[in-house]
C-alpha positions as a Python dict, from the first residue, in 0.01 Angstrom:
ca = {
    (1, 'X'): (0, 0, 0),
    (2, 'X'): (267, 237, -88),
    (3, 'X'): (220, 594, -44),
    (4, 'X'): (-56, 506, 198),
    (5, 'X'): (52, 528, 532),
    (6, 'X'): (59, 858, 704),
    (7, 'X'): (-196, 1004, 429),
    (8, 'X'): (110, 971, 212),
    (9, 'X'): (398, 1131, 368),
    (10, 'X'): (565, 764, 347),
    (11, 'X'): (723, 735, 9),
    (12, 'X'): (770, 389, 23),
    (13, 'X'): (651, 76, 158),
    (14, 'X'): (750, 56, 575),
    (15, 'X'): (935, -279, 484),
    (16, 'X'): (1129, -137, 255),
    (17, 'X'): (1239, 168, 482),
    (18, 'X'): (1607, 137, 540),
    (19, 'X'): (1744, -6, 848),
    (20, 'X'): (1918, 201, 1117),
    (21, 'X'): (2308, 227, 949),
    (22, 'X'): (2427, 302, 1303),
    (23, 'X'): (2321, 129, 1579),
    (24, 'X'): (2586, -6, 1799),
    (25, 'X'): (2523, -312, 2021),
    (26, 'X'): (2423, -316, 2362),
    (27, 'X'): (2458, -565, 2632),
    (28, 'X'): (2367, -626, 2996),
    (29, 'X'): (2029, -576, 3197),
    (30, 'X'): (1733, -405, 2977),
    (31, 'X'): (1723, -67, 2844),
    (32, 'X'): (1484, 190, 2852),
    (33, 'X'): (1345, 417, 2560),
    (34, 'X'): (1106, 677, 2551),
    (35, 'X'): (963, 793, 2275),
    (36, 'X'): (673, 1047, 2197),
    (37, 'X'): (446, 1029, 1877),
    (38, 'X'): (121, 1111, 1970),
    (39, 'X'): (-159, 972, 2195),
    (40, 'X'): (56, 741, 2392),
    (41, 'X'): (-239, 475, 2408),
    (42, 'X'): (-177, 429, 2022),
    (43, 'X'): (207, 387, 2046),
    (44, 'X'): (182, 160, 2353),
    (45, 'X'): (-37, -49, 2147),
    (46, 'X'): (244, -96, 1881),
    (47, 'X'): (552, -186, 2070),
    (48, 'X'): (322, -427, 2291),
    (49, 'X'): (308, -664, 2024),
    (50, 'X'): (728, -654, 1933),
    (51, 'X'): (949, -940, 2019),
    (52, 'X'): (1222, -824, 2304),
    (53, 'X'): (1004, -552, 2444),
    (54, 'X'): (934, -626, 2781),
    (55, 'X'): (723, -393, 2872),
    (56, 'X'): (579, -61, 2781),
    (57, 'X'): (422, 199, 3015),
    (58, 'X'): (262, 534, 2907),
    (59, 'X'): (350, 849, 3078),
    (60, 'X'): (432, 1217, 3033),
    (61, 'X'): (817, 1331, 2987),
    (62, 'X'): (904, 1685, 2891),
    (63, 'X'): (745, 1845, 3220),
    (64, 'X'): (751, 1890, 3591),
    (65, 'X'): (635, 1613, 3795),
    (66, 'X'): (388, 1896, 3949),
    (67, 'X'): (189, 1923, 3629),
    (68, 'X'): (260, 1545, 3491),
    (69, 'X'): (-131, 1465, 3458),
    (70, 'X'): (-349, 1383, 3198),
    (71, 'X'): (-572, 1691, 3261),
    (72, 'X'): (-289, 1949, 3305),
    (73, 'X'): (-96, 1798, 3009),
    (74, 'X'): (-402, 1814, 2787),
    (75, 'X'): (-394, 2189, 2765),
    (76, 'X'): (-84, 2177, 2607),
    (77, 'X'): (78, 2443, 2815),
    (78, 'X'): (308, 2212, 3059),
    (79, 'X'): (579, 2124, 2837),
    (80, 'X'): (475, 1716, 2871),
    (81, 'X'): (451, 1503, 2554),
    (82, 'X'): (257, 1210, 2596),
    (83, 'X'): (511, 952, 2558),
    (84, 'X'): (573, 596, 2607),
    (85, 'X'): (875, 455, 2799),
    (86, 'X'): (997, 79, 2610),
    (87, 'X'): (1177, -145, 2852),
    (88, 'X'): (1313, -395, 2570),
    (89, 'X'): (1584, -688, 2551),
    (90, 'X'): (1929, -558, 2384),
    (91, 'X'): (1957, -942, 2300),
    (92, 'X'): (1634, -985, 2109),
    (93, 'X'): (1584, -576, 1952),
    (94, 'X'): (1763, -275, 1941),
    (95, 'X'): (1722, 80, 1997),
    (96, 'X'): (1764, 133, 1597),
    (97, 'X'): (1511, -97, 1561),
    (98, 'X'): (1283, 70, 1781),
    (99, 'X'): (1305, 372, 1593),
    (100, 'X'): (1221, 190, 1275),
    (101, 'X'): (903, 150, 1401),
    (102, 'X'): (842, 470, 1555),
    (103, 'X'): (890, 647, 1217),
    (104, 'X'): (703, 373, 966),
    (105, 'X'): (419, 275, 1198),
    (106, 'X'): (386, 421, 1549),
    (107, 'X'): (337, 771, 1437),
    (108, 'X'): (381, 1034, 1125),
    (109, 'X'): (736, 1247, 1201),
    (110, 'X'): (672, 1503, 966),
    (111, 'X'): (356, 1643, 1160),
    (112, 'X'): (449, 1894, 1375),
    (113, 'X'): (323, 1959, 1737),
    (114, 'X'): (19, 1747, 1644),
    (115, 'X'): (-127, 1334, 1520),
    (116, 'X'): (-389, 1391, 1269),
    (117, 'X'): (-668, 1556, 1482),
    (118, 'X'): (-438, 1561, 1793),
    (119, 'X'): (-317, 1949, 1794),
    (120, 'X'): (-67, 2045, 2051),
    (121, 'X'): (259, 2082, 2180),
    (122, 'X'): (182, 1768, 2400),
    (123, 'X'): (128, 1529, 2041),
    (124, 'X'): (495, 1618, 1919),
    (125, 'X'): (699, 1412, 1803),
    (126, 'X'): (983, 1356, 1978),
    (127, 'X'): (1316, 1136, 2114),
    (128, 'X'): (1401, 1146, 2490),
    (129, 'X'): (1727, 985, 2510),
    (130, 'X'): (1926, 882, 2766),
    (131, 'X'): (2246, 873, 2698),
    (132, 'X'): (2469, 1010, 2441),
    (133, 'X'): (2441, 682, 2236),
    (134, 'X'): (2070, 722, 2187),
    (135, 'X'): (2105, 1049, 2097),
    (136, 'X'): (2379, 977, 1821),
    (137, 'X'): (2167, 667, 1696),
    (138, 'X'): (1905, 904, 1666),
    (139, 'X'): (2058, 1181, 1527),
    (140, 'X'): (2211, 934, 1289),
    (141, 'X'): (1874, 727, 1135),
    (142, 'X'): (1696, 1073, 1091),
    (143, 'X'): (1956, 1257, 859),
    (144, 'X'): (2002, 862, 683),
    (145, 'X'): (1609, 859, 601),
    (146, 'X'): (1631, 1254, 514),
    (147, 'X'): (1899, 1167, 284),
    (148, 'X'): (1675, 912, 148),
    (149, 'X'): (1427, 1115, 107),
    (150, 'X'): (1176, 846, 244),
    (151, 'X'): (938, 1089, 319),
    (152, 'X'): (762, 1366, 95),
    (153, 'X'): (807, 1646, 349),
    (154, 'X'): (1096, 1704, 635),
    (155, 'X'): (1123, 1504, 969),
    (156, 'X'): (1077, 1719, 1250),
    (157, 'X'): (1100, 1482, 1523),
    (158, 'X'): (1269, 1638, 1828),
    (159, 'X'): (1570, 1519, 2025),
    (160, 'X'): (1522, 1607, 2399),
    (161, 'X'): (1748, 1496, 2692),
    (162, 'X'): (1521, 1266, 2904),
    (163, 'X'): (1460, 1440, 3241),
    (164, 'X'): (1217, 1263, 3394),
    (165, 'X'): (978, 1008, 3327),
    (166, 'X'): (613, 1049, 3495),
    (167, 'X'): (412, 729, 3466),
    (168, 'X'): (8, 819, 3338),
    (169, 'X'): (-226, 730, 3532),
    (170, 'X'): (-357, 345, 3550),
    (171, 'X'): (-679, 400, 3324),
    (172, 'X'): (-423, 460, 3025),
    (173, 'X'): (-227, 167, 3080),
    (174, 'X'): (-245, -91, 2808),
    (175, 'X'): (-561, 113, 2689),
    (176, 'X'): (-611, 14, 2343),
    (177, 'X'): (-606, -362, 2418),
    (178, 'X'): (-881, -302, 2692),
    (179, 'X'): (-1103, -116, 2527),
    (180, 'X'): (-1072, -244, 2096),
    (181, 'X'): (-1424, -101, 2032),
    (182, 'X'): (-1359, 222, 2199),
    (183, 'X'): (-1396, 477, 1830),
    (184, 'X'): (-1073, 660, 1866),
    (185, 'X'): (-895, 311, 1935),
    (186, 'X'): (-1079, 142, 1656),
    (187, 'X'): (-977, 421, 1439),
    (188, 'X'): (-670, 515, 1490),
    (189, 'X'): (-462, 242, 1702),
    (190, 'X'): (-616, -33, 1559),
    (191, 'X'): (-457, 24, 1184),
    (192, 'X'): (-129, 79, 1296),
    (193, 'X'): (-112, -280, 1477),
    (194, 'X'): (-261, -435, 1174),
    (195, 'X'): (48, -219, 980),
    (196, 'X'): (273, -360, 1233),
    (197, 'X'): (156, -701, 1192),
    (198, 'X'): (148, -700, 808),
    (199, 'X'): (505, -560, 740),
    (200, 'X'): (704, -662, 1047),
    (201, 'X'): (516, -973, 1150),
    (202, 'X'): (864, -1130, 1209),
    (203, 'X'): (940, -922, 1424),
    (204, 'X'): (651, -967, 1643),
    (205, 'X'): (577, -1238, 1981),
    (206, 'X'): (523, -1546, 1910),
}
């Protein structure tokens, strides 16, 4: 299947996309990511299924919490991405890791302000750290797979100091899993956990 993810873009095979060269270790109580690559139900449904997440929660970031809902972010004119916020073990996964996924399953980083049919500001791809560190880590893995020219056209993922997170409303939550025969689930999120599973399936719950 290489070449075949992301209508292409992908060079190589997701397993064989290098690892995050810097990713310092964390410690202590569980950290948060949030991360932004497309319809949030179809990134939720990817990092649901990775050992040391403990949860995941979709929501808007980006915005103003006067405008953070699903109607008002849909126009594309709030400044929200639809993102997904990670709450994940620093003992069992890291934020490198994390971002391995995010750029050789969750989404495709070299689309820009849209997902396949998704078109809009509110589909970009994008990185809201937290802290410095997850801005460096970031900054780091996207110049290392640039370098390595893993992909046929230019990352533009976007690093953007997290604000605020605004948690979507409860209908989204955990929406793939609830509704598999849905068409735009079946299509779309559905192939990127059977991705997941078939290159990373060590990585996954038991």
């Amino acid at each position: 299947m290489i070449g075949s993810f992301f209508g292409g873009s992908l060079k190589i095979s997701p397993k064989d996309v290098p690892a995050a060269a810097y990713d310092p270790p964390e410690s202590g109580a569980p950290k948060l990511a949030v991360l932004a690559g497309g319809c949030f139900w179809c990134v939720e449904a990817v990092y649901r299924e990775l050992d040391g997440v403990l949860a995941v929660t979709s929501g808007y970031a980006g915005g103003s919490a006067q405008t953070a809902d699903y109607k008002a972010v849909c126009t594309g004119d709030t400044g929200h991405a639809e993102v997904v916020q990670i709450a994940y073990d620093p003992a069992r996964t890291s934020f490198g890791k994390l971002l391995k996924i995010f750029f050789t399953v969750a989404h495709d980083p070299t689309q820009l302000n849209r997902q396949g049919n998704d078109v809009g500001t509110q589909y970009r791809s994008a990185i809201f750290y937290a802290d410095a560190q997850q801005r460096q880590v970031a900054e780091a893995y996207i110049a290392q797979l640039d370098a390595a020219g893993v992909y046929k056209a230019k990352i533009v993922t976007r690093l953007e100091p997290l604000q605020a997170f605004f948690e979507a409303e409860a209908y989204h939550q955990n929406y793939a899993a609830l509704h598999p025969d849905q068409p735009y689930i079946a299509a779309i999120a559905l192939p990127k956990v059977d991705k997941l599973r078939a290159y990373f399936g060590e990585d996954l719950k038991v």
